[in-house]
PyMOL CGO cylinders between C-alpha atoms (Angstrom):
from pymol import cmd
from pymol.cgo import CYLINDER

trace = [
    CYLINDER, 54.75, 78.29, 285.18, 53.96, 74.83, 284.68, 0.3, 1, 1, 1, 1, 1, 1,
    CYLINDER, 53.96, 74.83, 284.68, 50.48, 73.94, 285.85, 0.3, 1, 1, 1, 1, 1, 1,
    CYLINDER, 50.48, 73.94, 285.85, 49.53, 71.33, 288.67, 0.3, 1, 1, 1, 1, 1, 1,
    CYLINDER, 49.53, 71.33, 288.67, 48.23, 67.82, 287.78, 0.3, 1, 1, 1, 1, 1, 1,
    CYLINDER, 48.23, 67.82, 287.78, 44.49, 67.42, 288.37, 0.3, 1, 1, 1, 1, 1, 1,
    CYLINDER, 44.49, 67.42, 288.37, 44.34, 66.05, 292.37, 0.3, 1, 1, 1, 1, 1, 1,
    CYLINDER, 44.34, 66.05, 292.37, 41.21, 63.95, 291.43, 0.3, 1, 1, 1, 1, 1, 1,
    CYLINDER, 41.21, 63.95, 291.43, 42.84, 61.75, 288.81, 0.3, 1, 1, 1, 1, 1, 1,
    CYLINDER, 42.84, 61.75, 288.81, 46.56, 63.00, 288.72, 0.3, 1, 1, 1, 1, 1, 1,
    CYLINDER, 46.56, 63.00, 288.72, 45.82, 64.15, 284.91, 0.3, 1, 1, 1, 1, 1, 1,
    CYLINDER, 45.82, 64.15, 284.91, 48.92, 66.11, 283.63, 0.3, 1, 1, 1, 1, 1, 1,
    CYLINDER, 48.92, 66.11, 283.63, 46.42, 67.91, 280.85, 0.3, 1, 1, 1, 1, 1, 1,
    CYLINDER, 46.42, 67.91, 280.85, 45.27, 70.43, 283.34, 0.3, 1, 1, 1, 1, 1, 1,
    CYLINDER, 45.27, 70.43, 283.34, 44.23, 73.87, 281.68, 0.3, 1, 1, 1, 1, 1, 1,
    CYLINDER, 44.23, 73.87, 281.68, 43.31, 77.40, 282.88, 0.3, 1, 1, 1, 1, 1, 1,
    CYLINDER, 43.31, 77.40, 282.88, 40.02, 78.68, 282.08, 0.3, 1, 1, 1, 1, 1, 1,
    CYLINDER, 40.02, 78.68, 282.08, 40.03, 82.48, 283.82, 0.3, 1, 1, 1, 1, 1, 1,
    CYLINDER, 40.03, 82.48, 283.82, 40.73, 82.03, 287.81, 0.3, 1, 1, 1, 1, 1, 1,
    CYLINDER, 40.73, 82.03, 287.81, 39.62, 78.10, 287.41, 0.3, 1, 1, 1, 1, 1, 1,
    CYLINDER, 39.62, 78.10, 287.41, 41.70, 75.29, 286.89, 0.3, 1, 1, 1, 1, 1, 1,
    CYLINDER, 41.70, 75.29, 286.89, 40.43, 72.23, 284.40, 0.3, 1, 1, 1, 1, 1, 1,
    CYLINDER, 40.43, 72.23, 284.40, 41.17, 68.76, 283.82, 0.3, 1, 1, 1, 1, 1, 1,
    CYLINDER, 41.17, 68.76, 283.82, 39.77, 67.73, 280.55, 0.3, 1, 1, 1, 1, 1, 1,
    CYLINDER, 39.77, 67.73, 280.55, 39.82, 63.72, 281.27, 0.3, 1, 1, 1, 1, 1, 1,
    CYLINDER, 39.82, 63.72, 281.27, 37.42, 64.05, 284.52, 0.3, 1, 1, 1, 1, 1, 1,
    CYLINDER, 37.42, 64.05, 284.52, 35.92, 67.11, 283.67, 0.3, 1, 1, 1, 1, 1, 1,
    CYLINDER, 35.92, 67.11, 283.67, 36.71, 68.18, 287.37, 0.3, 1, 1, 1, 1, 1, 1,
    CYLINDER, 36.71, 68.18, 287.37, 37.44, 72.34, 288.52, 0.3, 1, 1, 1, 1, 1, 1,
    CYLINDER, 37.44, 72.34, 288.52, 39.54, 73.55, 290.92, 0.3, 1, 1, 1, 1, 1, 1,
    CYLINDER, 39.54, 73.55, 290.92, 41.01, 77.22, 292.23, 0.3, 1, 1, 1, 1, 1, 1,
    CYLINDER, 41.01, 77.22, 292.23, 44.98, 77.75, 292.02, 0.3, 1, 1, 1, 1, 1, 1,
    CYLINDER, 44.98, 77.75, 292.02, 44.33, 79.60, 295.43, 0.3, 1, 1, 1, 1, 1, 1,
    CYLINDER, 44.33, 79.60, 295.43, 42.14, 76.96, 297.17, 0.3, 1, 1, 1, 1, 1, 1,
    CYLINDER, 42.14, 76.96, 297.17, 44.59, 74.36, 296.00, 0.3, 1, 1, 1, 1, 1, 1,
    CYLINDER, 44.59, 74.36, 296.00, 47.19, 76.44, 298.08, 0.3, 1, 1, 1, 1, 1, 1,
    CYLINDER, 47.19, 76.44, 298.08, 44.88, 76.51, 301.11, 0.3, 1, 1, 1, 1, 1, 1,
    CYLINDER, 44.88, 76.51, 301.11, 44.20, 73.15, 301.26, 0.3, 1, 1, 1, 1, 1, 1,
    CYLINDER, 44.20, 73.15, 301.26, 46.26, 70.82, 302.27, 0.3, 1, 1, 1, 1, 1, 1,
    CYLINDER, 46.26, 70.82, 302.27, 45.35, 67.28, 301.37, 0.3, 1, 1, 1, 1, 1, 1,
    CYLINDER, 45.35, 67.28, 301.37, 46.71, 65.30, 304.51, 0.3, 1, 1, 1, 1, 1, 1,
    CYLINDER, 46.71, 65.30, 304.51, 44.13, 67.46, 306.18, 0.3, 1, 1, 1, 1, 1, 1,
    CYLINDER, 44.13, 67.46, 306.18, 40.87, 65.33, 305.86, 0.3, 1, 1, 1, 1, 1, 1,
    CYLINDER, 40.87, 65.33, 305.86, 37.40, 66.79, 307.08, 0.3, 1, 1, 1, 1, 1, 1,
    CYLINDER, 37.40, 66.79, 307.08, 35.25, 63.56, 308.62, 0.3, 1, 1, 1, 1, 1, 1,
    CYLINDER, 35.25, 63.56, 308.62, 31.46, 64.69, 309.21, 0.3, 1, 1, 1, 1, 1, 1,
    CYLINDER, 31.46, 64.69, 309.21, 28.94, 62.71, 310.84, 0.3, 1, 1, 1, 1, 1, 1,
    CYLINDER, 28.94, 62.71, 310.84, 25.28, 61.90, 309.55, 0.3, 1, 1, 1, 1, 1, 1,
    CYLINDER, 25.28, 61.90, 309.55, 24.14, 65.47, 310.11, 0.3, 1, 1, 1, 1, 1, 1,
    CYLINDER, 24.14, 65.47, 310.11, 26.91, 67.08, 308.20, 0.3, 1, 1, 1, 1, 1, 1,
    CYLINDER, 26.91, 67.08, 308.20, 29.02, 68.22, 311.76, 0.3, 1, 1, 1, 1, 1, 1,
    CYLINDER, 29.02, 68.22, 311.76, 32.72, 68.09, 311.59, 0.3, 1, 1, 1, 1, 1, 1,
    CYLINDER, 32.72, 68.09, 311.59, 33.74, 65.26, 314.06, 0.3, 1, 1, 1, 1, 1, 1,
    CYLINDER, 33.74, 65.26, 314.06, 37.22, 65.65, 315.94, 0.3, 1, 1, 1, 1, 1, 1,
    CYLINDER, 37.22, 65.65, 315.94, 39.46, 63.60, 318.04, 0.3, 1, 1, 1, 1, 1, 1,
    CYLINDER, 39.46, 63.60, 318.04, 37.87, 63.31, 321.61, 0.3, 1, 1, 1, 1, 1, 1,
    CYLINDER, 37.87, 63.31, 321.61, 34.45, 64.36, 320.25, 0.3, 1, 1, 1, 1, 1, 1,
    CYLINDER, 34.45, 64.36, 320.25, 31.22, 62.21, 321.78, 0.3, 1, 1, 1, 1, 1, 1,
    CYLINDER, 31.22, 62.21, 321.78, 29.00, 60.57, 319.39, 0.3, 1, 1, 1, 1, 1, 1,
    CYLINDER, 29.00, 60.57, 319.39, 25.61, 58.32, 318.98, 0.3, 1, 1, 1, 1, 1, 1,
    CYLINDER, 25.61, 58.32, 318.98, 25.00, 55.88, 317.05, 0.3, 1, 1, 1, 1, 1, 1,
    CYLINDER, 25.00, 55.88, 317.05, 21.89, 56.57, 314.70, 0.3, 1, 1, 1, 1, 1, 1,
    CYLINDER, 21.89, 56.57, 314.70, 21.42, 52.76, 313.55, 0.3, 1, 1, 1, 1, 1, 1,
    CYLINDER, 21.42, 52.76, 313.55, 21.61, 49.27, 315.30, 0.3, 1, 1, 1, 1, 1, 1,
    CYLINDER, 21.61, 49.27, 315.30, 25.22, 47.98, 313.69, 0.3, 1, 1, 1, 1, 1, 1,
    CYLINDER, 25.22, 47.98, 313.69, 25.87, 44.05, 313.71, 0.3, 1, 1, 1, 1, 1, 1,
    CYLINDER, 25.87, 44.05, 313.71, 29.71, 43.62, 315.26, 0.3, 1, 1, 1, 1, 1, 1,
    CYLINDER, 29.71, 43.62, 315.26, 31.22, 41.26, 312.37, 0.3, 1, 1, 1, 1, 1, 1,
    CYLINDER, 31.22, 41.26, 312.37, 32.06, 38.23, 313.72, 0.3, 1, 1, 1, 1, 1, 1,
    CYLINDER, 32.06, 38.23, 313.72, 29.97, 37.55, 316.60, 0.3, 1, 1, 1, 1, 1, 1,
    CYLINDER, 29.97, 37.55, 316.60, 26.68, 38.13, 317.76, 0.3, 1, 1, 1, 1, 1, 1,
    CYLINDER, 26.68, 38.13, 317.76, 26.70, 41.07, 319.60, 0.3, 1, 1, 1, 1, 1, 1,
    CYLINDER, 26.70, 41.07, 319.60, 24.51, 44.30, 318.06, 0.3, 1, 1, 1, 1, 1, 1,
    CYLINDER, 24.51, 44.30, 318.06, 25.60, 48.17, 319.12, 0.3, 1, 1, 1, 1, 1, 1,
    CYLINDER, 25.60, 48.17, 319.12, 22.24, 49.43, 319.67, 0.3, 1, 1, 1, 1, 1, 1,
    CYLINDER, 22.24, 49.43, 319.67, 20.68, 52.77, 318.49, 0.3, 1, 1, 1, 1, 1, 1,
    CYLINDER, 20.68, 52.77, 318.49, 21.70, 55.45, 320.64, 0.3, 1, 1, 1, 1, 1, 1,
    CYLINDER, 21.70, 55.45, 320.64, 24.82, 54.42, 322.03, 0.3, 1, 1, 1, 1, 1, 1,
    CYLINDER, 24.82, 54.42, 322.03, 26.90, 56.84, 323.13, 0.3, 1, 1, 1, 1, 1, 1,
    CYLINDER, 26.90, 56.84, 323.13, 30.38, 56.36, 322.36, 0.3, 1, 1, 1, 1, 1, 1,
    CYLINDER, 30.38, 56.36, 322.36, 32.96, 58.91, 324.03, 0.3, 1, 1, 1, 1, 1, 1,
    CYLINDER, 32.96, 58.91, 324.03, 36.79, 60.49, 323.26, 0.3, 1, 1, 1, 1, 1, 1,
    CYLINDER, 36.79, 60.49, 323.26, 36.58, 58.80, 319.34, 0.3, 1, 1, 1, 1, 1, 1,
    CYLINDER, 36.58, 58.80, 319.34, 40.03, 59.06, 317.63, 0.3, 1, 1, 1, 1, 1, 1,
    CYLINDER, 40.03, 59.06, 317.63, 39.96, 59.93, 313.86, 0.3, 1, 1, 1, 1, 1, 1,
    CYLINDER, 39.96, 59.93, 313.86, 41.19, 57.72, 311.81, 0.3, 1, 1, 1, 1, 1, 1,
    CYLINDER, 41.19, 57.72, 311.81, 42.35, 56.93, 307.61, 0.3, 1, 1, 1, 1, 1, 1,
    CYLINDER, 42.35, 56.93, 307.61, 40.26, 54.19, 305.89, 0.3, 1, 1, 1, 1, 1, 1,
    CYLINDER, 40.26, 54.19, 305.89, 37.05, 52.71, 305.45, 0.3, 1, 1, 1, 1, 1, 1,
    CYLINDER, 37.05, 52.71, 305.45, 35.84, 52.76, 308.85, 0.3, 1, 1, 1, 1, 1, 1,
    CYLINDER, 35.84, 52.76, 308.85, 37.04, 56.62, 309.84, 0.3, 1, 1, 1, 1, 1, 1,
    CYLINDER, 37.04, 56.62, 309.84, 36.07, 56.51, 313.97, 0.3, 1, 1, 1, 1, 1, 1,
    CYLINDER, 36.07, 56.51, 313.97, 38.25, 54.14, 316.29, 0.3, 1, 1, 1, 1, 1, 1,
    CYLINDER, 38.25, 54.14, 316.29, 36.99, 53.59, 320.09, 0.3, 1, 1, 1, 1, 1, 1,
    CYLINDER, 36.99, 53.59, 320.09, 36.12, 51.73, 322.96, 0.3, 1, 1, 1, 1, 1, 1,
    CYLINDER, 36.12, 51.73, 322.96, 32.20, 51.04, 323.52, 0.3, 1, 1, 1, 1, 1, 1,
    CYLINDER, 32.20, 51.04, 323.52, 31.26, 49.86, 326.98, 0.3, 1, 1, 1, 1, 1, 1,
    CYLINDER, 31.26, 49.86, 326.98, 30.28, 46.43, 327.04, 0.3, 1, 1, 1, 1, 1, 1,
    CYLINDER, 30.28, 46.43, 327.04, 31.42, 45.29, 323.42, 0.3, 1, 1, 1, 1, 1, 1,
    CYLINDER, 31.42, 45.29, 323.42, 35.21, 46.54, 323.57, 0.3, 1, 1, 1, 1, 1, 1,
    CYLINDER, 35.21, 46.54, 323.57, 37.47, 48.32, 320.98, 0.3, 1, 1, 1, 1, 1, 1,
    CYLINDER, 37.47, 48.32, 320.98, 36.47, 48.66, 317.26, 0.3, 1, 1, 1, 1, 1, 1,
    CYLINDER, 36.47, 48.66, 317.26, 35.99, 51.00, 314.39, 0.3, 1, 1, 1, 1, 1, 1,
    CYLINDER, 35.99, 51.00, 314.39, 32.96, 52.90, 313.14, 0.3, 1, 1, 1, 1, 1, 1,
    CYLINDER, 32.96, 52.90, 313.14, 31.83, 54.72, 309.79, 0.3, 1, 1, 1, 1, 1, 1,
    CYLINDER, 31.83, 54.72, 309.79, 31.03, 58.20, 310.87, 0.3, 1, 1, 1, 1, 1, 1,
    CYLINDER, 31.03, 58.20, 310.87, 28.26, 58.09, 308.55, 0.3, 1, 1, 1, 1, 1, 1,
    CYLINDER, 28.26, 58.09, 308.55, 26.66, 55.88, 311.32, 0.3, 1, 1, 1, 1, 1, 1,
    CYLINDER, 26.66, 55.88, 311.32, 26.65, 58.37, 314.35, 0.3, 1, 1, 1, 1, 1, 1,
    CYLINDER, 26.65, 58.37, 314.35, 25.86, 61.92, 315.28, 0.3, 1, 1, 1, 1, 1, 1,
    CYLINDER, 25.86, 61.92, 315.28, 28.03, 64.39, 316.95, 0.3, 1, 1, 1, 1, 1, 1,
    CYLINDER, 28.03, 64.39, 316.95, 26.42, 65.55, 320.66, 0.3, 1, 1, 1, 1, 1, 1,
]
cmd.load_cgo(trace, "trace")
């Protein structure tokens, strides 16, 4: 059985140690059966607090965030509602009343 590469830095040097898996060039450990289990298109995004944020969840923003670009400010406790989950940098695309569509780092708001 060959093993799996390492699915932190692709190593090919992966090693068992017992039930663990090893990679010995980022020192990182994994489980054959929680490699099974998870998928990696499936992302988890958590807010501030540490709750699991979905599509169509309703958030508020912990912080007063500058819109690049102009002058307008998103102030602290805005709530934004029905986000949509996103890939990259900025995770949370969605519409805020008043300033219009635009994307937001979900370590910047707090699920309700």
């Amino acid at each position: 059985m060959a093993l799996p590469n390492c699915p932190k830095c692709n190593s090919e040097y992966t090693y068992e140690d017992g039930s663990l898996l090893i990679c010995p060039e980022c020192a990182h450990e994994w489980s054959l059966d929680a490699e099974a289990d998870q998928s990696e298109d499936e992302k988890v995004i958590k807010d501030a607090n540490g709750n699991v944020l979905q599509d169509g969840d309703t958030v508020t923003v912990i912080k007063d965030l500058k819109v690049k670009g102009s002058s307008l400010v998103v102030k602290i406790g805005t709530k934004v509602k029905n986000i949509r989950l996103v890939d990259g940098d900025h995770d949370i695309d969605c519409k805020i009343d008043g300033i219009g569509a635009m994307k937001l780092k979900s370590e910047f708001v707090k699920k309700m």
